[in-house]
ZAMARGU-4260 file (C-alpha; in steps of 0.2 Angstrom, whole numbers, plus 5000, padded with zeros to 4 digits):
<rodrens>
0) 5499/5778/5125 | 5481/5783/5118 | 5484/5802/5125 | 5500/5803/5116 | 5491/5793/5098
5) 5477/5806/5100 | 5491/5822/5101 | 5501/5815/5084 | 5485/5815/5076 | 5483/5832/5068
10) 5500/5833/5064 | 5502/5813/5057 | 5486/5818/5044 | 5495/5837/5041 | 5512/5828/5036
15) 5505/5818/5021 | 5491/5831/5017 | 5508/5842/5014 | 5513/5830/4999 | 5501/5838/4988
20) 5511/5850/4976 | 5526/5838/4979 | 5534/5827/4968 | 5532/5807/4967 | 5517/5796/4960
25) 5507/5783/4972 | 5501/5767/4962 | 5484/5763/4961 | 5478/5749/4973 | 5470/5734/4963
30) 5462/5722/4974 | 5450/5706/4970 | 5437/5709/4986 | 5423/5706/4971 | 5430/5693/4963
35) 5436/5702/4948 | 5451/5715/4949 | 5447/5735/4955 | 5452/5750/4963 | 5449/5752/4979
40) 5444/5766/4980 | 5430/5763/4972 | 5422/5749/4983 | 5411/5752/4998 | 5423/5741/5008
45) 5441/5744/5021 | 5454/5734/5011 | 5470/5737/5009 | 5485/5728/4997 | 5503/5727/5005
50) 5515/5724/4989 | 5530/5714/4988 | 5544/5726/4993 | 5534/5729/5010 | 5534/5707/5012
55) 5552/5705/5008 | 5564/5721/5009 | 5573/5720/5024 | 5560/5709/5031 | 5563/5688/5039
60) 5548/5683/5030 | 5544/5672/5044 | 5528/5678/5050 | 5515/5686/5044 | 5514/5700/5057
65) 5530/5709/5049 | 5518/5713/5035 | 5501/5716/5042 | 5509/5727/5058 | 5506/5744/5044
70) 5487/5738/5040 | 5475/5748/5053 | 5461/5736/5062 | 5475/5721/5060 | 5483/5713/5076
75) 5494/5702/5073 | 5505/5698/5088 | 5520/5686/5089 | 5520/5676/5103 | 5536/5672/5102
80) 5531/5654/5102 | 5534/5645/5087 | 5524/5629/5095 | 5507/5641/5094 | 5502/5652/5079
85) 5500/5672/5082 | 5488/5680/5090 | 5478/5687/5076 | 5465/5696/5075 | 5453/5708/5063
90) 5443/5721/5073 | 5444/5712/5090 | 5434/5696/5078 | 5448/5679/5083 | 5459/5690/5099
95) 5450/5677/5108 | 5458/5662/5101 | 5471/5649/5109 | 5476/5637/5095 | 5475/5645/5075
100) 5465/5659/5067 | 5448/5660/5070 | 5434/5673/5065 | 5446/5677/5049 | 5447/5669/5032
105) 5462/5665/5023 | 5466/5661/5006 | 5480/5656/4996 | 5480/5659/4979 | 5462/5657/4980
110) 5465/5640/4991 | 5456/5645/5006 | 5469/5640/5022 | 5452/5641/5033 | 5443/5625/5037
115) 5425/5621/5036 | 5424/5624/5055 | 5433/5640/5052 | 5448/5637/5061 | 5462/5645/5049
120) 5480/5638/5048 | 5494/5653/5041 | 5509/5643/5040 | 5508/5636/5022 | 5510/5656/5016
125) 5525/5658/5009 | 5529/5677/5012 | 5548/5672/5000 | 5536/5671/4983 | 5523/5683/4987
130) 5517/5698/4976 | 5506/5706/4987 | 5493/5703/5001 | 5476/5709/5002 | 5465/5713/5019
135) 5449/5714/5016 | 5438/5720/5036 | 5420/5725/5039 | 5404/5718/5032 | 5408/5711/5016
140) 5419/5698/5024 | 5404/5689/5026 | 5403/5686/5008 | 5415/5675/5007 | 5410/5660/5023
145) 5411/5658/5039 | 5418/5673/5048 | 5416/5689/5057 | 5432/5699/5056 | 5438/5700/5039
150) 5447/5691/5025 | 5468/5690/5023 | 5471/5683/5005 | 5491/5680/5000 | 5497/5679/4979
155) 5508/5672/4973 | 5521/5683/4959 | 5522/5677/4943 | 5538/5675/4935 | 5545/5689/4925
160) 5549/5684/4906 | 5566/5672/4905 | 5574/5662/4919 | 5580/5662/4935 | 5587/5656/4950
165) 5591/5664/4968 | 5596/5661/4986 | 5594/5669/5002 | 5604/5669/5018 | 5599/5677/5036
170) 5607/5676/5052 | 5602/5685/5067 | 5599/5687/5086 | 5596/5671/5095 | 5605/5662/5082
175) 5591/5664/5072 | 5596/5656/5052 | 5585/5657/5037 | 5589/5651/5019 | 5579/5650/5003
180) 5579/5643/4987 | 5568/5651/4973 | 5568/5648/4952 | 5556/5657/4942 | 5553/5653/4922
185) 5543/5660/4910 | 5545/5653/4892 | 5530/5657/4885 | 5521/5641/4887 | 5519/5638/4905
190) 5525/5652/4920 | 5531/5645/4936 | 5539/5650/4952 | 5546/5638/4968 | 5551/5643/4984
195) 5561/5634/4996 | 5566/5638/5015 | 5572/5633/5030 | 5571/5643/5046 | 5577/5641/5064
200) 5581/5649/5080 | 5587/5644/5098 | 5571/5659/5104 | 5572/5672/5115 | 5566/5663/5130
205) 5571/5646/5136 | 5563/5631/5131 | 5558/5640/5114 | 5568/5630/5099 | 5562/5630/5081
210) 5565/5625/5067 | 5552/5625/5049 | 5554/5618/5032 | 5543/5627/5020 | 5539/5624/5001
215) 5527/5634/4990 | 5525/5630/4970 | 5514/5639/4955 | 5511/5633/4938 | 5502/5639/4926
220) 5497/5640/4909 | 5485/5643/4895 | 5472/5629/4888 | 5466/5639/4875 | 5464/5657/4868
225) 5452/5660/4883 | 5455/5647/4895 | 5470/5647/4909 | 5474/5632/4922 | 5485/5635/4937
230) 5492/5622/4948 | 5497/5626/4966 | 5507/5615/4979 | 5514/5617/4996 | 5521/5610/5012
235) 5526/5615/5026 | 5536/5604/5042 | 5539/5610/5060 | 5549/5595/5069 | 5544/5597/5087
240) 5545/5615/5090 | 5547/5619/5108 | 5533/5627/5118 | 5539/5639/5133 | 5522/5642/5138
245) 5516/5658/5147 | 5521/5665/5162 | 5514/5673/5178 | 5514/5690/5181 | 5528/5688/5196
250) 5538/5676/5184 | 5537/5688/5171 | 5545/5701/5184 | 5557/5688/5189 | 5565/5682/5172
255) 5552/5686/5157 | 5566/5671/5144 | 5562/5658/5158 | 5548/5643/5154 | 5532/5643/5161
260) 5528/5631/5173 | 5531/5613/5169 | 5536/5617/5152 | 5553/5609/5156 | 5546/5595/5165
265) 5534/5588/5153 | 5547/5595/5136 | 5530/5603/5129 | 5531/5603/5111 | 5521/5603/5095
270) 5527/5595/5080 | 5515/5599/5061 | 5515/5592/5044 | 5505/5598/5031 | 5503/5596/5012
275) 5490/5604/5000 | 5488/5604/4981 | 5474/5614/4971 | 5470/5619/4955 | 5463/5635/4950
280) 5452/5636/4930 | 5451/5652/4921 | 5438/5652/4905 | 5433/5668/4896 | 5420/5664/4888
285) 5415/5680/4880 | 5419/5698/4882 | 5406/5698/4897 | 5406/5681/4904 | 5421/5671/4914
290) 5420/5654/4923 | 5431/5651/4939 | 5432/5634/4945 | 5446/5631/4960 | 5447/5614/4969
295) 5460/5607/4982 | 5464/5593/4994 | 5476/5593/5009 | 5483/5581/5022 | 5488/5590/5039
300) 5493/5582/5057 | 5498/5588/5072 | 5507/5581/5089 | 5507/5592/5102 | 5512/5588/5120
305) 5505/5598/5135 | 5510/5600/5152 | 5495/5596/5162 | 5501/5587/5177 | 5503/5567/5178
310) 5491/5570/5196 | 5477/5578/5187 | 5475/5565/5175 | 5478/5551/5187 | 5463/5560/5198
315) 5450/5560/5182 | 5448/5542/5174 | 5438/5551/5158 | 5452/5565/5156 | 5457/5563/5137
320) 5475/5565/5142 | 5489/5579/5141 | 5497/5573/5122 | 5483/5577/5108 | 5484/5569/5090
325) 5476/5576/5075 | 5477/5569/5058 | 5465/5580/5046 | 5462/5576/5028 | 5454/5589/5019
330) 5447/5596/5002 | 5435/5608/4993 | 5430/5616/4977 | 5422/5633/4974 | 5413/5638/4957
335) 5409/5656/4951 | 5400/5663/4936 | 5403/5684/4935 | 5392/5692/4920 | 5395/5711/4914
340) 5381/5718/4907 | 5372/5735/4907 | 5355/5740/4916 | 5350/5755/4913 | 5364/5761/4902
345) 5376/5760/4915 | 5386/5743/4921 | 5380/5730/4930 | 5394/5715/4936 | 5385/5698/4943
350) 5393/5684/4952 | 5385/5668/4958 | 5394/5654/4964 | 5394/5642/4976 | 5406/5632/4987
355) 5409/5614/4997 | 5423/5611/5009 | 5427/5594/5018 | 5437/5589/5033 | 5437/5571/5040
360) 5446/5574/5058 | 5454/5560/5068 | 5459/5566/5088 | 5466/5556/5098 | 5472/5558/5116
365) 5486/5551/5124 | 5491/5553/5143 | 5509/5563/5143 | 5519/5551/5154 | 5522/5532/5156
370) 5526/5526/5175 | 5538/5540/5182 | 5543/5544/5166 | 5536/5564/5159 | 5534/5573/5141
375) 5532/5556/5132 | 5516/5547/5124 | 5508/5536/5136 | 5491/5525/5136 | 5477/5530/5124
380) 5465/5540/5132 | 5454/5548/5119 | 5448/5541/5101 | 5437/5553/5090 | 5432/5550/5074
385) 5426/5570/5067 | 5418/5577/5051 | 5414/5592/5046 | 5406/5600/5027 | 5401/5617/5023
390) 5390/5620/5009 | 5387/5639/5003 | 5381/5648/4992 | 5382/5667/4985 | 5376/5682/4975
395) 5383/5696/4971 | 5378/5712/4961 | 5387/5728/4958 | 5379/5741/4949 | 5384/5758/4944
400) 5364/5768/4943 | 5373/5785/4941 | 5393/5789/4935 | 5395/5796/4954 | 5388/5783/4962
405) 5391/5762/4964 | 5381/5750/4973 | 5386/5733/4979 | 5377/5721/4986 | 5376/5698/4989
410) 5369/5687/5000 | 5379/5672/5006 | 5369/5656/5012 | 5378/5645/5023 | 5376/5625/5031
415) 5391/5620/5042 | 5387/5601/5048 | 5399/5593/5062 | 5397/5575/5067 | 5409/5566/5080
420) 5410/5546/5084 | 5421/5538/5100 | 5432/5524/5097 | 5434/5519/5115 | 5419/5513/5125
425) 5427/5519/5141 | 5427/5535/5139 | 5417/5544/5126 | 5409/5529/5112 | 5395/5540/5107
430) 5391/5548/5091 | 5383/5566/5088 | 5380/5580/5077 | 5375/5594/5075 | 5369/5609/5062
435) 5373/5626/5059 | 5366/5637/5046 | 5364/5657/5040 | 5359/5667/5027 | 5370/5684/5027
440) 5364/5699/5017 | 5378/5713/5014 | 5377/5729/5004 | 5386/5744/5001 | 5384/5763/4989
445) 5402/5774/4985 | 5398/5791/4983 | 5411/5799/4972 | 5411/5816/4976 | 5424/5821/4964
450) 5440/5814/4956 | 5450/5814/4975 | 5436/5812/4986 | 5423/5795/4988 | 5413/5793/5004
455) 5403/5776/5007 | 5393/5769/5018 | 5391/5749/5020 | 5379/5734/5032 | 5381/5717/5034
460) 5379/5702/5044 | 5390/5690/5053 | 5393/5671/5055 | 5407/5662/5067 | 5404/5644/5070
465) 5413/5636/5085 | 5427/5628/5077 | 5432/5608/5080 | 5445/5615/5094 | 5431/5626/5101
470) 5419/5610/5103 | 5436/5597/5107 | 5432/5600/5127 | 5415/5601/5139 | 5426/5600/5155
475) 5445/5606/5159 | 5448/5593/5170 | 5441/5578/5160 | 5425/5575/5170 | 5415/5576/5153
480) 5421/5567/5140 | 5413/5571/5121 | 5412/5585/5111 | 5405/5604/5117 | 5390/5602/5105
485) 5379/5617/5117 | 5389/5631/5109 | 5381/5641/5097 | 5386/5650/5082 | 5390/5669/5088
490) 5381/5682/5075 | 5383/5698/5072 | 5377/5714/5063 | 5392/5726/5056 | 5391/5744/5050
495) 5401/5754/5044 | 5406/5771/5034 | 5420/5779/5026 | 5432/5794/5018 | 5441/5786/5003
500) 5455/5803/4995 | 5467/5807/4987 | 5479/5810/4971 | 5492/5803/4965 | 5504/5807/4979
505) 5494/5806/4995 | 5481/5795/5000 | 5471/5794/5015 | 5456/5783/5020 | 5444/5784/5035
510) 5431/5770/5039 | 5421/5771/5058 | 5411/5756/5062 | 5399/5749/5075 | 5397/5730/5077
515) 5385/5722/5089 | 5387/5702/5091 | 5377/5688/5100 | 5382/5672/5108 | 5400/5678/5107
520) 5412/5663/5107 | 5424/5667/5121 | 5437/5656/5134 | 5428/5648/5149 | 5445/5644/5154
525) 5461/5640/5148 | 5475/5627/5156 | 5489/5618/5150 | 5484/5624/5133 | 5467/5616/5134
530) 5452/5628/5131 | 5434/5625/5136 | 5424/5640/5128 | 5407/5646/5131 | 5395/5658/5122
535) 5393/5675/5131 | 5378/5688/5130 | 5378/5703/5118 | 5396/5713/5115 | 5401/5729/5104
540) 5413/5737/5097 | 5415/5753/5092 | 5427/5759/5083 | 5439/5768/5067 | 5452/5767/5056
545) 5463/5779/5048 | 5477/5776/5035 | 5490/5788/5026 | 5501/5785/5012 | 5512/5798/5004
550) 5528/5802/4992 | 5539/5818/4994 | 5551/5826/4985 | 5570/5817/4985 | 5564/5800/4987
555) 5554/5799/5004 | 5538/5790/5008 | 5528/5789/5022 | 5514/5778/5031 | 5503/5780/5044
560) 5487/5767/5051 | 5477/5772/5069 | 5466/5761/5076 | 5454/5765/5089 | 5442/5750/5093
565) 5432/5750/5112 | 5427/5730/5111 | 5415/5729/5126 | 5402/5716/5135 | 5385/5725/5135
570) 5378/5710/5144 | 5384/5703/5158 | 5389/5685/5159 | 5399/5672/5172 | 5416/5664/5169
575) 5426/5650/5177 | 5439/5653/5189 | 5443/5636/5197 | 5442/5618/5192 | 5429/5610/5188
580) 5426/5622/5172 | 5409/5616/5164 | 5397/5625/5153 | 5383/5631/5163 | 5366/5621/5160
585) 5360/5636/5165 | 5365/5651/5161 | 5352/5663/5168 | 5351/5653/5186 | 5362/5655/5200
590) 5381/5648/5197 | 5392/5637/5207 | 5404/5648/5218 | 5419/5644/5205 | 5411/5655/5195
595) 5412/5676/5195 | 5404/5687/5186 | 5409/5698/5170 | 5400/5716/5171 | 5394/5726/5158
600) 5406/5739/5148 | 5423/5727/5155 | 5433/5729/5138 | 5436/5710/5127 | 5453/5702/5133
605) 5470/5704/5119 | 5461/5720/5113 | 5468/5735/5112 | 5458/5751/5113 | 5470/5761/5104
610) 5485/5756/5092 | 5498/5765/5079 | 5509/5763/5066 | 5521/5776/5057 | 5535/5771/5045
615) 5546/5785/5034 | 5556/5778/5021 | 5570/5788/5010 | 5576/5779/4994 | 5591/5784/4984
620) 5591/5775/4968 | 5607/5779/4960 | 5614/5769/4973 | 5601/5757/4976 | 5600/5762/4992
625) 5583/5761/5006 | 5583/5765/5024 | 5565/5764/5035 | 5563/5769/5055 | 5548/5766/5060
630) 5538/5765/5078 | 5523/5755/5083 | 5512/5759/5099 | 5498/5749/5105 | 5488/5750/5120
635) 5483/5741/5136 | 5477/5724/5132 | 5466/5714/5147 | 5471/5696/5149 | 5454/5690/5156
640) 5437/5693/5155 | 5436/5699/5173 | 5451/5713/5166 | 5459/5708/5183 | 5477/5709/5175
645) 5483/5715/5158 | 5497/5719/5150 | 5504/5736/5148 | 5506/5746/5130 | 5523/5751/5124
650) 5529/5760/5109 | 5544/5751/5100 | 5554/5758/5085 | 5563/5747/5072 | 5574/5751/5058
655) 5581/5743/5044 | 5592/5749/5027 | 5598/5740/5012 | 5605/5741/4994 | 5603/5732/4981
660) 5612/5729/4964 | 5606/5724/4946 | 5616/5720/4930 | 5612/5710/4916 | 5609/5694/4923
665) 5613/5698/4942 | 5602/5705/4956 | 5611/5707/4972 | 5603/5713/4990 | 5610/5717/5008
670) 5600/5722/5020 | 5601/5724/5041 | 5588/5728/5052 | 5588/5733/5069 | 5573/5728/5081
675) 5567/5737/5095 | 5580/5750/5096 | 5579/5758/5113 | 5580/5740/5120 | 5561/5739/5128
680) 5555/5727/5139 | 5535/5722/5135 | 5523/5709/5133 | 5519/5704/5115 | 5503/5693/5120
685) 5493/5687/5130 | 5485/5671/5134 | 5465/5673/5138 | 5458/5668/5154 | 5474/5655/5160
690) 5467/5647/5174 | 5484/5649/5184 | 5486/5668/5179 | 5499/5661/5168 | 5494/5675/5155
695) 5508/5683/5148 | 5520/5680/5132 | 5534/5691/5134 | 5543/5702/5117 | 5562/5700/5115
700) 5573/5716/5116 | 5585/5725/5105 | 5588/5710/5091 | 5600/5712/5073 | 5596/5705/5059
705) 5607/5705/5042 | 5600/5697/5026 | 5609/5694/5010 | 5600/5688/4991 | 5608/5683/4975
710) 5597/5679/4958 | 5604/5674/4942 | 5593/5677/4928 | 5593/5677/4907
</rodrens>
């Protein structure tokens, strides 16, 4: 695969470089990565925006990875498992991860959707009512908390002037159903938009039910002649989804729909509610100075039911049991001040601001079987009582000394406490904390070298604390209760240069980078869906980017992302491959004999080394007509650190085509889309260092989708 992605290349970049002369205009790209709305093009950063008609034309809009599939330096993997999120990822930062997003910020209408720990939760984003979605990768994500990879930031539309109310149907492969609900208003006085859905699917493989209720509202309005407020709500419930669990590499072989080992036995299951309001003030105080104020609170909890065996929890009287609890109460505020002024004649933009988030955390544990009876909640065998607060503050300056050249730069200061108390004297009555902190510098220069060409070149450091589910186990098999409180933050130092070009009918980026990261937070091991991590040595990555748009003649448009990333270990390290699987006391002495060492330059598991995206479009607008084929390739992706096993690369193509219809106060849509055409058997996933070589997360074949959307408006 990375031979044949090497061989497109000089004929991917000639295509688009071809556009020029043609007809067809791109749009600008306005993004928010300074706080404040730019091109760009004009920034010392990789960001890129994907608009609503990429998010919603012919697309589910169930997970996030239909969108951020066309953004290079993204995975995002669907691990066609409803019960765990997907295996996301920004520049290898978060590949790592078993339960949610780490090493990447979210936000939600300026909400953010990560935690104070930094674990990030995606499945509040409503993909129905968004506008657009911004990725923001490199250095500069630093600026905004606790991360290493990037930032992925989803908005809200605004309602169009007047009225109007729409639904949406979908049916698909594996009975696979969606229907949503949306009205919009605009009056004048106050501009709304609410979204409604309901998903579900019987799965590709068995075991693998779902269902998801989702609910995503905007308000807002204006205070005063300067002054806006806007009010943002949403909810999301998934009853119980079922959980097939990964499979071996001779199962996968066998049947690749089949459960995973005990999955059936045990019903593994998750189930997740979760509500969040915040409120987001605007004030203009002048021509040069605005004050941003956003605060939010959210309720969340989770049941999920694993299927670690009755014996293995009989055996360990501490183990915390095989069905966890979480009930998470959470909330924030961030304040900003920005100033425009000049310095030296030419513009000078300031930003200072600072931030608090909360999170009070109760876990529980419960043993997974009562008597003979499997997959229900038995005794109580674990109690914790968790909190976590970040408190941060920044600095940002962006100044333009000469009419070619813009400099950016901030500093971040961050304070992540954790603190954890045990209910049951038992097992783990104990209370303890600990600290984390950082001060993260960043800066960047643009060059523009003239109206179609700007290089840049950009330096920053990194900061990923251990989330609560990284510090939730010591021990996979129970024999030390309490939280993991040895791990360490991992840091790293991110550079990074780039090619921004182009006109209004092709555009074409290029950033290369290099990042170097110490204490690396990576899987001891992995079993039953309980992780015990452990900070590794020094790891690299090397690596670049290259995007394509462009517009032709007769209504076709084309994009193109490359990734090439070699994520290595440069220091060699041990992991655990059989029980017991504690954190070594001492790393640097000898190990026990269940532990084998990780040499130098073995490539990071659930990274790929090369990857590629390529979509042609063709639009014919007096019928409303759109049809898109597009391939994906990625390459070889280890499943453990040892890179024993991986999973093979694959190419895929999809397509999809539509029309849609507009009168007065109609707007019709129909769209199908086809799936994996040439019917491909591959693994979508992986799961990291599975102590029973139970890695891999098989991708469905050929699957058919039609979608149909109706809006009436005034």
């Amino acid at each position: 695969m990375a031979l044949g992605a090497v061989a497109l290349l000089p004929w991917l970049i000639a295509a688009p470089l071809a556009a020029l002369g043609e007809t067809g205009e791109l749009s600008s790209v306005v993004v928010t990565a300074t706080r404040l709305a730019e091109e760009s093009r004009d920034l010392p950063v990789s960001i890129d925006r994907i608009d609503a008609g990429t998010i919603r034309n012919g697309q589910l809009q169930v997970n996030l990875s239909e969108s951020l599939m066309t953004v290079p330096g993204v995975s995002a993997q669907s691990r066609q498992n409803y019960a765990q999120d997907l295996q996301l990822s920004v520049r290898g930062f978060g590949a790592r991860s078993s339960f949610g997003v780490r090493g990447v910020r979210l936000y939600s209408d300026g909400i953010p959707g990560t935690m104070p720990d930094g674990q990030g939760q995606f499945s509040q984003f409503d993909l129905g009512s968004a506008s657009h979605i911004e990725v923001l990768r490199g250095p500069f994500s630093a600026l905004y908390g606790n991360s290493s990879g990037g930032v992925i930031a989803i908005f809200t539309e605004d309602a169009e002037p007047g009225y109007s109310l729409g639904g949406k149907g979908e049916y698909g492969t594996f009975n696979t159903q969606r229907y949503a609900v949306k009205t919009t208003g605009d009056g004048g006085l106050v501009n709304y938009v609410v979204d409604a859905s309901h998903f579900q699917t019987d799965g590709y493989r068995f075991h693998s039910d779902a269902e998801r209720n989702l609910f995503n509202a905007k308000a807002s309005g204006s205070l005063s002649d300067t002054s806006k407020l806007t009010l943002v709500a949403n909810a999301v419930q998934t009853p119980f989804v079922q959980d097939p669990l990964g499979l071996t590499r001779a199962q996968l072989a066998a049947d690749p729909t089949q459960a995973g080992v005990n999955a059936i036995a045990y019903n593994t299951r998750k189930s997740l509610a979760q509500e969040q309001l915040g409120a987001v003030y605007e004030n203009h105080f002048s021509a040069a100075d605005d004050f941003f104020a956003s605060v939010y609170t959210g309720h969340r909890a989770t049941t999920q039911f694993q299927a670690i065996p009755q014996a293995t929890q009989q055996a360990a009287p501490l183990y915390p049991g095989g069905v966890i609890d979480l009930d998470r109460a959470y909330w924030g505020v961030d304040l900003h001040m920005t100033d425009q002024r000049t310095l030296g004649g030419m513009p000078l933009l300031l930003v200072a601001g600072v931030n608090y988030d909360d999170l009070a955390e109760a876990r529980k544990g419960y043993l997974n079987f009562i008597g003979s009876e499997l997959g229900v909640q038995g005794a109580l065998r674990r109690d914790d009582a968790n909190h976590v607060y970040d408190f941060d503050q920044y600095l940002q300056a962006q100044w333009d000394p000469a009419a070619r050249w813009r400099v950016v730069a901030g500093v971040r200061n961050s304070l992540v406490d954790v603190t954890s108390h045990g209910h049951l004297a038992v097992f783990d009555a104990a209370s303890s904390g600990v600290r984390y902190s950082a001060v993260n510098p960043v800066a960047g220069v643009t060059f523009r070298a003239t109206d179609a060409i700007n290089f840049y070149g950009s330096y920053g450091k990194g900061f990923e604390t251990p989330t609560l589910n990284d510090l939730a186990y010591r021990s996979v098999d129970g024999s030390l209760p309490g939280l993991n409180l040895g791990l360490k933050p991992a840091r790293s130092d991110h550079y990074e240069a780039g090619i921004k070009a182009g006109n209004g009918r092709v555009r074409a980026n290029l950033a290369v980078f290099y990042i170097k990261t110490v204490d690396e937070l990576a899987v001891l091991q992995n079993s039953g869906g309980r992780t015990v991590d452990q900070n590794i040595g020094e790891t690299s990555r090397r690596g670049l980017e290259l995007e394509a748009d462009a517009t032709w003649a007769g209504g076709f448009s084309g994009r193109f992302a490359y990734t090439y990333i070699r994520a290595v270990v440069a220091q060699p390290y041990f992991t655990c491959v059989a029980a017991p699987c504690n954190p070594l006391s001492n790393p640097t002495g000898p190990p026990p004999a269940n532990y084998l060492p990780v040499a130098a330059g073995n490539f990071l598991p659930a990274v790929a080394r090369n990857s590629v995206y390529l979509g042609l479009t063709w639009s014919y607008s007096p019928l409303g007509f759109s049809t898109t084929l597009e391939t994906q390739g990625r390459g070889k992706i280890y499943a453990d650190d040892r890179n024993t096993d991986a999973a093979a690369g694959y190419w895929v193509a999809n397509w999809r085509a539509g029309f849609e219809q507009e009168s007065t106060h109609w707007r019709f849509s129909e769209f199908a889309r086809i799936d994996n055409l040439a019917n491909r058997a591959y693994v979508g996933s992986v799961i990291v260092n599975e102590a029973n070589s139970r890695f891999f997360e098989p991708a469905p074949g050929r699957t058919a989708y039609v979608m149909f959307n109706a809006a009436l408006r005034n």
